[in-house]
VOROTI-639144 format. One record per residue (C-alpha): x, y, z negated; residue in three letters; chain. Coordinates in steps of 0.02 Angstrom, whole numbers, padded with zeros to 5 digits. Example, Ala and Ser with C-alpha at 12.3 -4.5 7.8 and 13.67 -1.06 7.14 Angstrom:
! VOROTI-639144
+--------+--------+--------+--------+--------+
:      x :      y :      z : residu : chaine :
+--------+--------+--------+--------+--------+
:  00615 : -00225 : -00390 :    ala :      A :
:  00684 : -00053 : -00357 :    ser :      A :
+--------+--------+--------+--------+--------+
***
This chain:
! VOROTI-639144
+--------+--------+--------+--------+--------+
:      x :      y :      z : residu : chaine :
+--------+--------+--------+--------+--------+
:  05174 :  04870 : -04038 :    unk :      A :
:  05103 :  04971 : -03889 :    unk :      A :
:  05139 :  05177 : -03898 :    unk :      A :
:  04990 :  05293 : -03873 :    unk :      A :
:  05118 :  05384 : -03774 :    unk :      A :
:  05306 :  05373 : -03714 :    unk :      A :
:  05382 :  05513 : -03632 :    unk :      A :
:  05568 :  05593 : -03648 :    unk :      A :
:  05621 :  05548 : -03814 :    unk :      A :
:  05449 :  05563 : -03870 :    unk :      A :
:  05334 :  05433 : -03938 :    unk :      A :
:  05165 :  05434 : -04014 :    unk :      A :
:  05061 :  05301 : -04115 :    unk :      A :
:  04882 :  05287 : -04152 :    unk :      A :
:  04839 :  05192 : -04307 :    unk :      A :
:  04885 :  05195 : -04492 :    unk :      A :
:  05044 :  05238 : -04543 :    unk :      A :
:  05079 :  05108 : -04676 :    unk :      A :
:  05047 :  04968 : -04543 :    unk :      A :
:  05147 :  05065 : -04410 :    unk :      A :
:  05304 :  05139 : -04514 :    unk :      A :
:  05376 :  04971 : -04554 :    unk :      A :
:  05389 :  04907 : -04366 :    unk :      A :
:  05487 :  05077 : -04314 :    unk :      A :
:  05681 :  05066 : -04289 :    unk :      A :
:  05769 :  05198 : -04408 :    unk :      A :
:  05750 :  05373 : -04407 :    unk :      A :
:  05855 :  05506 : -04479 :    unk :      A :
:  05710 :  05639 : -04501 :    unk :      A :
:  05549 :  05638 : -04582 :    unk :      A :
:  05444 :  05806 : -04573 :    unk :      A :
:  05262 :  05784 : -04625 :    unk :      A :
:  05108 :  05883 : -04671 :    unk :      A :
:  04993 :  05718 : -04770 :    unk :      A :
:  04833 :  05784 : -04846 :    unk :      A :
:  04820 :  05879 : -04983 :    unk :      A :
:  04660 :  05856 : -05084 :    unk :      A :
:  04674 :  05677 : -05186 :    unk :      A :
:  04705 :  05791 : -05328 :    unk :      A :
:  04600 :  05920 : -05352 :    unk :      A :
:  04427 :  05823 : -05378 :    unk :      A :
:  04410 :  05816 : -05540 :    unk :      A :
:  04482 :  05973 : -05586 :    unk :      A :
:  04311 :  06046 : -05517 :    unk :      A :
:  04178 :  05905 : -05581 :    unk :      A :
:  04216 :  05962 : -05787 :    unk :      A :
:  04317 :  05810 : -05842 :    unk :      A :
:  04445 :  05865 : -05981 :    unk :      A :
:  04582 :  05741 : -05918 :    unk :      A :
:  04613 :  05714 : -05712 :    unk :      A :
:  04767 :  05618 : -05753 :    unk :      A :
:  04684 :  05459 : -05700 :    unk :      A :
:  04652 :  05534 : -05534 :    unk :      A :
:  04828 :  05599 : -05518 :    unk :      A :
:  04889 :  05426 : -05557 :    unk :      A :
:  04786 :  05343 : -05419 :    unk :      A :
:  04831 :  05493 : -05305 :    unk :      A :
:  05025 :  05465 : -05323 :    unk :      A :
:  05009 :  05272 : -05287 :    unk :      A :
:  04950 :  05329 : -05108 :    unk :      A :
:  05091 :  05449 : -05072 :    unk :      A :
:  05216 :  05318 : -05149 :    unk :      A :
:  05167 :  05187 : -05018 :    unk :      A :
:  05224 :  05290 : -04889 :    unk :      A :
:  05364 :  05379 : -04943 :    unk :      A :
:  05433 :  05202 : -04997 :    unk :      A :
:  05406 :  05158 : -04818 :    unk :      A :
:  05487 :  05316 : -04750 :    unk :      A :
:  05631 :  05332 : -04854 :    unk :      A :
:  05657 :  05137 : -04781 :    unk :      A :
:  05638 :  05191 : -04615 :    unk :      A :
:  05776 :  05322 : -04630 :    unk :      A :
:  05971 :  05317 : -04595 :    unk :      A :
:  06031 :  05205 : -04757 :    unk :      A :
:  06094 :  05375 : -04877 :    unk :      A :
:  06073 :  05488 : -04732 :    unk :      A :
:  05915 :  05549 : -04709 :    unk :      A :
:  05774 :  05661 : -04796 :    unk :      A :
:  05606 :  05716 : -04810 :    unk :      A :
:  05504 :  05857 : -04779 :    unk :      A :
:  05349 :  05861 : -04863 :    unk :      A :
:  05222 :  06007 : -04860 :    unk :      A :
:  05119 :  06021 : -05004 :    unk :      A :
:  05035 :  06154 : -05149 :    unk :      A :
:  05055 :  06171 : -05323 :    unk :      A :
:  04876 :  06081 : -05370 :    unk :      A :
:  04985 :  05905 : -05271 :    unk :      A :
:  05139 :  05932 : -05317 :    unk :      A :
:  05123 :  05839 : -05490 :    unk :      A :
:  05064 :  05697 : -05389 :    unk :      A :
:  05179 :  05696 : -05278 :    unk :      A :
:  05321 :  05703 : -05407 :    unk :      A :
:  05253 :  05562 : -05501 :    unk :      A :
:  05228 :  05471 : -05343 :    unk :      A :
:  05434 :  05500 : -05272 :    unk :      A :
:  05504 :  05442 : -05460 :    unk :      A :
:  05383 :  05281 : -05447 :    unk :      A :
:  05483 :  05250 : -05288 :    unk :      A :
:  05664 :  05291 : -05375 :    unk :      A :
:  05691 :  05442 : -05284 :    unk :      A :
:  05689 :  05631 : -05326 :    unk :      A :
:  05635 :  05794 : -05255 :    unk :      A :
:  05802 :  05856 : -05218 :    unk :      A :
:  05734 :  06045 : -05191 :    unk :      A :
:  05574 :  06155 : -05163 :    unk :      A :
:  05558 :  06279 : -05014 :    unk :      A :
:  05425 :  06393 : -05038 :    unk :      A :
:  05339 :  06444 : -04867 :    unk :      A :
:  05291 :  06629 : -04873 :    unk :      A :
:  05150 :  06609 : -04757 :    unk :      A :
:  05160 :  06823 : -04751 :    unk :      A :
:  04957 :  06785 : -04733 :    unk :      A :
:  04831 :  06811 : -04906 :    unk :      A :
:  04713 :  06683 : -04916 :    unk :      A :
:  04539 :  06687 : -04985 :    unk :      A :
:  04514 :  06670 : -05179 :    unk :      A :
:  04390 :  06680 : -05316 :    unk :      A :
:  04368 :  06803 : -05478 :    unk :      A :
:  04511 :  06717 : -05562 :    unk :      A :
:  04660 :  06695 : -05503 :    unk :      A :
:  04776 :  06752 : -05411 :    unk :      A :
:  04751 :  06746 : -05210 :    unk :      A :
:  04872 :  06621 : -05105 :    unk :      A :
:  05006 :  06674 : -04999 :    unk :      A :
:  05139 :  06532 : -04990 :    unk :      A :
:  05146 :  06332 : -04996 :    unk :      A :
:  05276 :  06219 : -05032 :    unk :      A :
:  05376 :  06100 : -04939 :    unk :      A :
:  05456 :  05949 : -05041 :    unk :      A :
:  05639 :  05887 : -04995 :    unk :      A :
:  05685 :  05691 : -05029 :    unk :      A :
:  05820 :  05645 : -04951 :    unk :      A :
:  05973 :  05510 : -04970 :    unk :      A :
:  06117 :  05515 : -05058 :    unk :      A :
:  06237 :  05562 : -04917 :    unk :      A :
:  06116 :  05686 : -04831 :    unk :      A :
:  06174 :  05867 : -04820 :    unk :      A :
:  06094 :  06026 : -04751 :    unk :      A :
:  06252 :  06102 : -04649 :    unk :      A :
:  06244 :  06282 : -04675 :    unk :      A :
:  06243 :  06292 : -04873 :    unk :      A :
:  06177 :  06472 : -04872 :    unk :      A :
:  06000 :  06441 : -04845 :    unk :      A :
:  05886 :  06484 : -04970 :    unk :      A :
:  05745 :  06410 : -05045 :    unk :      A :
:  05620 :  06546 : -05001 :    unk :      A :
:  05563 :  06591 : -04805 :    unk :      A :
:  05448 :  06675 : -04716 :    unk :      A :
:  05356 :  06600 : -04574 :    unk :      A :
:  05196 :  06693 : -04521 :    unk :      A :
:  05013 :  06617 : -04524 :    unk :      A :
:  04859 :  06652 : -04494 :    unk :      A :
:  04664 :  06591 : -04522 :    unk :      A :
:  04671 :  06559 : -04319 :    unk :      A :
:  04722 :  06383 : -04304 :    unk :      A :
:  04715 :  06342 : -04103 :    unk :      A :
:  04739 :  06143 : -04131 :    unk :      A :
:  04684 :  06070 : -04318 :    unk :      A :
:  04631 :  06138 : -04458 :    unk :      A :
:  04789 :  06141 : -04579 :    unk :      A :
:  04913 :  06157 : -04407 :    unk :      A :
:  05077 :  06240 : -04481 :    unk :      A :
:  05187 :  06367 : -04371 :    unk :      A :
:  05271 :  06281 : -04247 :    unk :      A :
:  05422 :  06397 : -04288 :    unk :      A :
:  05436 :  06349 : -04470 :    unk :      A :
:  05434 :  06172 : -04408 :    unk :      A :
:  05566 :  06193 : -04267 :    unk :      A :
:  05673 :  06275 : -04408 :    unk :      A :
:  05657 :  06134 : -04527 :    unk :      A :
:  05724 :  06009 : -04393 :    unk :      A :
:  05875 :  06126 : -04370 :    unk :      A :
:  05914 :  06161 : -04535 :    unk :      A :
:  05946 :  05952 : -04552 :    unk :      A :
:  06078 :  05921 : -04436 :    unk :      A :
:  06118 :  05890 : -04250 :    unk :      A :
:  06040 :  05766 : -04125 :    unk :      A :
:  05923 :  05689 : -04264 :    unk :      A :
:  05767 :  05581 : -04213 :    unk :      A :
:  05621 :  05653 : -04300 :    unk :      A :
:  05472 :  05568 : -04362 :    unk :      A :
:  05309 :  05626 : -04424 :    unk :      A :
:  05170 :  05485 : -04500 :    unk :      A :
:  05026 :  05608 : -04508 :    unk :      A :
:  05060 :  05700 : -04357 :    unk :      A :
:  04881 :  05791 : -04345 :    unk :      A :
:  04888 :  05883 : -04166 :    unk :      A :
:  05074 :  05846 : -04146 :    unk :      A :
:  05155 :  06006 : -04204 :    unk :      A :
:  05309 :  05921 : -04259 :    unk :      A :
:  05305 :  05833 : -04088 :    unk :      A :
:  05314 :  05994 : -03989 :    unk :      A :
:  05443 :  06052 : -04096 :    unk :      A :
:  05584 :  05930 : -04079 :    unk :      A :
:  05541 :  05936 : -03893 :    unk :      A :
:  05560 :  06127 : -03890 :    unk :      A :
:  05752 :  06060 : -03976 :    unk :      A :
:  05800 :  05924 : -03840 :    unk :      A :
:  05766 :  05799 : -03989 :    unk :      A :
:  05689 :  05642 : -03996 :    unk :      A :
:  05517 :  05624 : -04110 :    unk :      A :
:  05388 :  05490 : -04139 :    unk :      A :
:  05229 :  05516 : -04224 :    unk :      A :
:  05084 :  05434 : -04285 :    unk :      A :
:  04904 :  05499 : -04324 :    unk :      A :
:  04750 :  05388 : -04362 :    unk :      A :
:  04646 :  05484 : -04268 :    unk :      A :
:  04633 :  05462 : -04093 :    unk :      A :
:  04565 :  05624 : -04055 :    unk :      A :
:  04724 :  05712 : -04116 :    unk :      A :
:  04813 :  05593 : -04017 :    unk :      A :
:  04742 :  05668 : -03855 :    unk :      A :
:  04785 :  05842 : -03927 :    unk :      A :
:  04955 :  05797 : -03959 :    unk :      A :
:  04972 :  05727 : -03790 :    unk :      A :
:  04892 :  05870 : -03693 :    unk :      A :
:  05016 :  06011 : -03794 :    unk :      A :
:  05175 :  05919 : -03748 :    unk :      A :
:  05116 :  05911 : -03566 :    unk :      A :
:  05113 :  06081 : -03582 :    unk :      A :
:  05272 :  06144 : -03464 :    unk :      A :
:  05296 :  06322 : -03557 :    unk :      A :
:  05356 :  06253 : -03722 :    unk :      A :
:  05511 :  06344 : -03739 :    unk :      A :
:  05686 :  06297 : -03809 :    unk :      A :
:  05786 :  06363 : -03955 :    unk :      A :
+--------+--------+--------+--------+--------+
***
């Protein structure tokens, strides 16, 4: 299996995930932003039950979390999944189908209002699912389950890019020298981030496009450490 790219710890794949995933070596790290819209369809077409859609919705994200909690450290490793409230049900279903859990919810105060209609309320935070192993442990015990990571309607790279701070901080929050991977890596965020660490990453996007994004940030020589 030929890399996209292979530099410094750092190793990109272009192609589908759930055809790629299986042929990695283990990982102890999984921070990932998949899409987000397989469940909100019907809740806008007027059909009194979407639980059919939600159903089909969570076999997708069970394929690859099976895959990925394979591909981690056996009882080791976790997780990260962003997500909102409308997949969250989904995604749920879809991590019991597979025997695991969500282990905890960290809601991302994006300190940023988005856009909203008459009703409702107008959203300022998302949600980032942990799964994890058995055995793994966050090593300082005081974090809480609510942060603030700024964000704004200017996204420089793709349009759901999340801050590379928040990401970089979700890497260190999971323990020393891990090997990070991300199966929907977009424009390579989570790349850039575990190379601002000193850690090792591999990612994989479908598109080729973001690919050559990806590639062209972490050429970039200014991308600071810490």
């Amino acid at each position: 299996m030929k890399p996209y790219y292979d530099h410094n710890g750092i190793t990109i794949y272009n192609g589908d995930c759930l055809e790629i995933m299986p042929e990695l070596e283990p990982v102890d790290l999984v921070v990932t932003d998949p899409p987000y819209n397989f469940t909100t369809a019907s809740a806008g077409n007027g059909k009194l039950n979407p639980w059919a859609d939600l159903c089909n919705s969570a076999y997708w994200f069970s394929a690859w979390i099976k895959i990925a909690m394979e591909r981690l450290r056996k009882k080791q490793g976790a997780i990260w999944e962003f997500s909102n409230w409308k997949t969250i049900p989904t995604i749920t279903k879809a991590v019991f189908d597979v025997g695991h859990k969500i282990e905890s919810l960290l809601v991302w105060d994006k300190d940023w209002i988005g856009p909203g209609g008459a009703r409702g309320l107008r959203p300022s935070y998302e949600l980032v699912a942990l799964i994890c192993h058995s055995k793994f442990q966050i090593p300082d015990r005081g974090i809480y389950d609510i942060q603030k990571f700024p964000w704004s309607s200017q996204r420089k790279y793709h349009p759901a890019e999340k801050p590379l701070q928040l990401i970089k901080w979700l890497i260190k929050i999971s323990g020393e020298g891990i090997t990070t991977l991300d199966p929907f890596m977009g424009s390579g965020t989570t790349l850039v981030a575990a190379k601002a660490l000193g850690r090792k990453a591999i990612g994989i996007e479908i598109s080729e496009k973001d690919c050559e994004i990806a590639v062209g940030r972490l050429a970039q020589e200014a991308i600071p450490f810490g």
